[in-house]
C-alpha positions as CSV (number, residue, x, y, z in Angstrom):
1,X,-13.1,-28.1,22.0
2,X,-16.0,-26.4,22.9
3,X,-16.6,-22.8,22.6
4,X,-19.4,-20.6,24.4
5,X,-20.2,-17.3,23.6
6,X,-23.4,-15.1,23.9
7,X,-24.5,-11.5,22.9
8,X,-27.5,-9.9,24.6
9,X,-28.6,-7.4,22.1
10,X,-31.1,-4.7,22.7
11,X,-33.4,-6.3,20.1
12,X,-32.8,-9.9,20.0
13,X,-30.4,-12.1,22.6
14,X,-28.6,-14.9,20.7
15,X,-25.9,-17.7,22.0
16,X,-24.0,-19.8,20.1
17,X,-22.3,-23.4,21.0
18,X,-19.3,-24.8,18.6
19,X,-18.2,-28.2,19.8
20,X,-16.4,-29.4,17.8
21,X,-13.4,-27.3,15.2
22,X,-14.8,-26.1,12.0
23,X,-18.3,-26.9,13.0
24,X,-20.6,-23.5,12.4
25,X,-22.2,-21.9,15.4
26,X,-25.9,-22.4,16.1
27,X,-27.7,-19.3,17.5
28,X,-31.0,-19.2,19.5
29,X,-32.6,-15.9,19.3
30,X,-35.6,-14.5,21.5
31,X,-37.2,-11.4,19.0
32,X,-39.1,-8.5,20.7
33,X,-41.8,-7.0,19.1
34,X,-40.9,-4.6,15.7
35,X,-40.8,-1.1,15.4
36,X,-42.8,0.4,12.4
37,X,-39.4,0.9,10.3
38,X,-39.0,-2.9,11.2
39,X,-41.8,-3.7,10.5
40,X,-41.5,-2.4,7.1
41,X,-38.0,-3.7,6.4
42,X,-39.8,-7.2,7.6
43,X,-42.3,-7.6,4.6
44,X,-39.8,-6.6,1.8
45,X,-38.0,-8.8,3.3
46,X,-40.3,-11.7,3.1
47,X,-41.7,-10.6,-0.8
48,X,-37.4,-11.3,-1.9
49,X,-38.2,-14.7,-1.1
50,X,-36.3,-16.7,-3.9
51,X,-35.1,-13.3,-5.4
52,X,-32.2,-12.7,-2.6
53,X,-28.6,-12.4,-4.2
54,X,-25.7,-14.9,-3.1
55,X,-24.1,-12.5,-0.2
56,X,-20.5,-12.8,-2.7
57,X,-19.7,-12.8,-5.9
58,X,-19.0,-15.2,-7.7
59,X,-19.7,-17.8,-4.7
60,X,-20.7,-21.4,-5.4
61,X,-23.3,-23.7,-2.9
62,X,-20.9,-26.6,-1.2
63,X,-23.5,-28.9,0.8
64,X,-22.2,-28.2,4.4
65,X,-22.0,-31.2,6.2
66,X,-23.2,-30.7,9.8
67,X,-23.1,-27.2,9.5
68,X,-26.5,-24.6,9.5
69,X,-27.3,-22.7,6.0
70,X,-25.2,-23.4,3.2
71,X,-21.3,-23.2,2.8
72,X,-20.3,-21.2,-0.1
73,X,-17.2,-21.4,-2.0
74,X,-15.5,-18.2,-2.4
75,X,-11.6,-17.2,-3.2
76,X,-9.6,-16.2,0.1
77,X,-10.7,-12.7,1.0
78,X,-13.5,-12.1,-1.4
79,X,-15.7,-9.7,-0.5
80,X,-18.4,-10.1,1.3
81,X,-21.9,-8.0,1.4
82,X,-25.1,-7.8,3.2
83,X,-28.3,-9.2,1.2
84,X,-30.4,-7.0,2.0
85,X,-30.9,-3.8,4.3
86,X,-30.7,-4.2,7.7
87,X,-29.1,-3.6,11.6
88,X,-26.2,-5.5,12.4
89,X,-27.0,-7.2,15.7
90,X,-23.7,-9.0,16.6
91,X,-19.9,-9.0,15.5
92,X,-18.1,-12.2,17.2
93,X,-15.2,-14.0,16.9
94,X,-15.8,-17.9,17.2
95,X,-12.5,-20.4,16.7
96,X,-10.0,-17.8,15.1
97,X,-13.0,-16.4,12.3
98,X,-15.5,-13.1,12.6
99,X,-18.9,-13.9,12.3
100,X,-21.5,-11.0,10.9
101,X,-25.5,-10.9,12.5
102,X,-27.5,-8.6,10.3
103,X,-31.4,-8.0,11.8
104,X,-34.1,-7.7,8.7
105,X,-37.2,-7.3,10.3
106,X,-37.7,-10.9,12.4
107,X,-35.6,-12.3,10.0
108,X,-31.8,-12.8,11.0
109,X,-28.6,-13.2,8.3
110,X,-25.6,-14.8,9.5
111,X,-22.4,-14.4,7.7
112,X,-19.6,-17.1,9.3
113,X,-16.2,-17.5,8.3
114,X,-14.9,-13.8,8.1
115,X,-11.2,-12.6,7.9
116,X,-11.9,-8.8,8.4
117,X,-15.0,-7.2,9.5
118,X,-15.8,-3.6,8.0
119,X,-19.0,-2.9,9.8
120,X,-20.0,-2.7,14.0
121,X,-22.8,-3.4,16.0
122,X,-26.0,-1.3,16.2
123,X,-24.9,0.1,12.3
124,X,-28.2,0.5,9.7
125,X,-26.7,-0.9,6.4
126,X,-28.1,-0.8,2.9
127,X,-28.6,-3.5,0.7
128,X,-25.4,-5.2,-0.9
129,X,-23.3,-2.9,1.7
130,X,-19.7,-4.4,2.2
131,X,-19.8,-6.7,5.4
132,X,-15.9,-7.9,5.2
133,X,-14.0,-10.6,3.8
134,X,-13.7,-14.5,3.7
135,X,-11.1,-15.7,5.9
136,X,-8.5,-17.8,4.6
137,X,-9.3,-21.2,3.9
138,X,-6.4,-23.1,5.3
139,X,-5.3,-26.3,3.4
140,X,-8.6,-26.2,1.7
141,X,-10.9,-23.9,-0.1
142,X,-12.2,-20.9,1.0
143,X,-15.8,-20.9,2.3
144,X,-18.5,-18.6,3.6
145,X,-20.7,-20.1,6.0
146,X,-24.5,-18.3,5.6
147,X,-27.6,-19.0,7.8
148,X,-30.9,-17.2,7.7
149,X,-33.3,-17.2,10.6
150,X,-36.8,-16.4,11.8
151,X,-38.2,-15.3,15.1
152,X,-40.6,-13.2,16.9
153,X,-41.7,-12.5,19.9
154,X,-44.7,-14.7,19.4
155,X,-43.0,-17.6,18.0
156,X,-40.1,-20.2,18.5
157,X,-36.3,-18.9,16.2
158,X,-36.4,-21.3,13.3
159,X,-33.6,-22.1,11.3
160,X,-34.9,-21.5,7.1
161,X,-33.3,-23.1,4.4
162,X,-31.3,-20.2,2.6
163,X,-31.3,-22.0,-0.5
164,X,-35.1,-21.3,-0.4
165,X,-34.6,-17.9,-0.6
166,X,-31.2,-17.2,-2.6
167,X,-31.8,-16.2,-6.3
168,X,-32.1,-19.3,-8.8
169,X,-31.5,-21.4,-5.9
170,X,-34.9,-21.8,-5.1
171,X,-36.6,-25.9,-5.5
């Protein structure tokens, strides 16, 4: 099965490709330069690194196999919440679950795997502001996919290693 679907924002364009069913969309993001406020919300951004809170409570790291960022483990329709301040860039649906892009600066947070979705595009959100829930997990448990991504208008997207940047997750 393959799924397409792309979302030019006014900030960043991003497209995703699934191929294959339960396999996490990849994005490819083109940045623009920041604004001042962007700018701003860029380096605090950048000084969290390693401090960043998991995006749910009482979530565990799964090793995602095939997937981009990390799977966390998470009951069926925890909350979920932003991990820092932020736009939100894109709300998409990819094979039957929401997906959440939050803009920090040139940094991107993507939160896969949603049930509901309490928040739209082009919203400012705070810190820890309430993103949705996890969707069920089916015959299996409950997970949150979450990705992190750089890019600027000077160079390529790169896909980072959230467990770099998580609190205590850090090698």
């Amino acid at each position: 099965m393959r799924i397409i679907c792309a979302a030019l924002l006014s900030m960043a364009s991003f497209s995703c490709l699934a191929q294959a069913p339960k396999t996490a969309p990849s994005f490819k993001m083109e940045v623009n330069e920041l604004a001042p406020d962007n700018q701003k919300i860029n380096e605090a951004f950048e000084a969290l690194k390693g401090k960043i809170p998991l995006p749910l409570d009482n979530g565990k790291i799964i090793i995602g196999i095939n997937t981009p960022g990390i799977e966390l483990g998470a009951e069926n329709h925890a909350k979920v919440h932003t991990v820092f301040e932020g736009e939100v860039t894109s709300v998409m649906q990819a094979e039957g679950k929401k997906i959440v892009i939050v803009r920090h600066g040139n940094y991107f947070t993507v939160y896969n795997k949603l049930d509901y979705v309490s928040v739209t595009k082009g919203q400012h959100v705070e810190a820890y502001a309430p993103l949705g829930t996890v969707a069920d997990g089916d015959h299996q448990k409950a997970t949150l996919n979450f990705q992190l991504w750089k890019g600027s208008k000077n160079e390529a997207t790169t896909k980072l290693d959230p467990k770099e940047w998580l609190i205590g997750l850090r090698k």
